[in-house]
N, C-alpha and C positions, 0 to 999 in steps of 0.2 A: 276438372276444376281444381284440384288438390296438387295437380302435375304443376300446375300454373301457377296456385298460390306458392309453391316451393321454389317457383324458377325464378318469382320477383324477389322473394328473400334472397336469396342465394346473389341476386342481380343488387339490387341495393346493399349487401354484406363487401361482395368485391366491388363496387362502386366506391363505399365508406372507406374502404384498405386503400384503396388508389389513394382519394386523395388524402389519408392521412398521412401516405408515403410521401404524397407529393407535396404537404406542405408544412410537415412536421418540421421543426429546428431546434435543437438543444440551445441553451443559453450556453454561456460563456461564465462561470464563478469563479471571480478571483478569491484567491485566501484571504485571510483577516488581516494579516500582516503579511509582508513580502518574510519569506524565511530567511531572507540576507540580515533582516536584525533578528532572529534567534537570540535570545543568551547565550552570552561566551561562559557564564556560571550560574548553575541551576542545581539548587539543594546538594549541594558538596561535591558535586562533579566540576570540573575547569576543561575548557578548551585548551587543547595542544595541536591544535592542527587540520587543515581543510584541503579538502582535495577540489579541483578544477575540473569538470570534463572537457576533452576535444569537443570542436564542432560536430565534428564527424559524429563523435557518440550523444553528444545531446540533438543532434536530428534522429538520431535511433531512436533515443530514450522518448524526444516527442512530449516531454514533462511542460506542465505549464509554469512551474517553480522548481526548486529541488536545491538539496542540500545536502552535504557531505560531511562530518564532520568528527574527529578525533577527539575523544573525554577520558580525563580523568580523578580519580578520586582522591582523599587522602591517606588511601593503602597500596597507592601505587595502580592498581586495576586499571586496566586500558580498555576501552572500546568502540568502534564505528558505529554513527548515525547517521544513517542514509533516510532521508525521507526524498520521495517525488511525486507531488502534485499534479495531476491531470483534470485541469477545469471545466473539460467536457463539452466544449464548443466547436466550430470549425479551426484545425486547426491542431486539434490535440489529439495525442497519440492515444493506443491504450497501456495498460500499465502491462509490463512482461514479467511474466512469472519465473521465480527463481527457479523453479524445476526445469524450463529449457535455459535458459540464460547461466545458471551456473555452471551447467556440465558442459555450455558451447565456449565458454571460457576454462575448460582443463580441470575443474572439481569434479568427483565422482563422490556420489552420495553413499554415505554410510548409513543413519537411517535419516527419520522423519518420522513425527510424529506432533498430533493436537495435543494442546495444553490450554489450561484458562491459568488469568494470573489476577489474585484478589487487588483491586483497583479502585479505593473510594469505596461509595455502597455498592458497586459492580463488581465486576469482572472485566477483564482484556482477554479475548479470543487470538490466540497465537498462534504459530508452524514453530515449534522447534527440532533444527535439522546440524548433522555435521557432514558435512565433507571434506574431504582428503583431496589433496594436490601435490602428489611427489610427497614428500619428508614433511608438509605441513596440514594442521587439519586446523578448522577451524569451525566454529558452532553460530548457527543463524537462528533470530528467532525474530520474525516477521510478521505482519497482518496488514489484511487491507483495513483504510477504513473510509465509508462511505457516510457521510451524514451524522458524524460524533458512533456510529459502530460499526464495531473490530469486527471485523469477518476471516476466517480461518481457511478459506477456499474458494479455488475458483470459479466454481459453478455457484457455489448463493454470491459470489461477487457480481457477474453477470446478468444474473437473474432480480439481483438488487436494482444495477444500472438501467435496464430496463424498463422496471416498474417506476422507478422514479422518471424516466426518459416517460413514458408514458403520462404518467399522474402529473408533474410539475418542467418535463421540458426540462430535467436536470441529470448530466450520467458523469458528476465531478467526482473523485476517489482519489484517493492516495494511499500509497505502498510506504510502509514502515517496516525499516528494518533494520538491527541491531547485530553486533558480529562482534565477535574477537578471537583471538588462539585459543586451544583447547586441550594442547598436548598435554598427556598425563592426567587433567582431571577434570571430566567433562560435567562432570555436578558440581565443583566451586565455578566453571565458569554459566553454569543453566542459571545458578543461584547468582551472580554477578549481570548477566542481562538480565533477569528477574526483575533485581530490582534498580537497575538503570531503570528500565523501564516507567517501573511505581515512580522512579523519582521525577522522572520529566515528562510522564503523562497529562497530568495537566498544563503544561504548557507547550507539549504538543499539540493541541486538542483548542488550546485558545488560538492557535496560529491558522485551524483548518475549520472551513464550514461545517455549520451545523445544516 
């Protein structure tokens, strides 16, 4: 009798999986704002410059938005802001982690390491990393973020998308990440994406779902 009761659980558990395989579907979340209107000036940073991708690479990249863009300050400091949006529908890629993507483009990492950076009454969960390319090195300091939070990795990045794909039919996220040269001093430039960072946090964060 026990064998039996077990068999029908077991029968109605893979019953339930089937058809949630079979009828489950992500929605599709656009951002708040398209990132093409970004500010060109955000708390004493200025735009000097946007980069384009080939087709070729924005079907790699598979983003639902994304944006490129060159800031600077009034001390001169220069930096890249990559952000790329994946809305999470039919359709969208997943977001590719710099740990293969840099090193399949010729960087070889020097280290890596988590940091938090004080953010409003929070924190921002980051990767900051440097690698070397021939004669240039330069320092990365990235997070995903899913749902207004920074996530440092990508196993709770995954394990996020899911829970949300389950709970609300939602697996939207985006990759932030901030770069510049590094030669010679790699703490004035930690401390230069630092607080790029602080400065346009909040109006990164209005541009992407909550």
């Amino acid at each position: 009798m026990i064998n039996w009761y077990r068999f029908v659980m077991l029968y109605v558990l893979l019953l339930g999986v089937g058809l949630y395989l079979q009828f489950h579907r992500d929605v599709t979340v656009p951002v708040n704002r398209p990132l093409e209107q970004f500010p060109a000036q955000v708390n004493g940073w200025r735009m000097v410059g946007s980069t384009q991708f080939s087709a070729d690479v924005q079907n790699v990249l598979k983003a639902t938005d994304l944006l490129v863009r060159q800031y600077v300050n009034e001390k001169g400091e220069k930096v890249e802001l990559y952000i790329g949006y994946h809305g999470g529908g039919k359709g969208s890629g997943e977001i590719h982690s710099p740990k293969h993507c840099l090193p399949g483009s010729g960087w070889h990492e020097e280290f890596t390491s988590k940091d938090t950076i004080p953010a409003g009454s929070g924190s921002l969960n980051v990767v900051r990393s440097v690698y070397r390319k021939g004669d240039s090195s330069a320092l990365f300091l990235y997070w995903y973020q899913v749902r207004g939070k920074s996530i440092s990795d990508e196993f709770s990045l995954k394990g996020q998308q899911i829970a949300n794909s389950f709970l609300s039919r939602r697996r939207d996220a985006s990759f932030i990440r901030i770069s510049l040269p590094s030669e010679g001093d790699q703490a004035k430039a930690t401390a230069t994406a630092k607080r790029f960072a602080q400065d346009l946090l909040p109006t990164i964060r209005a541009f992407l779902p909550g």
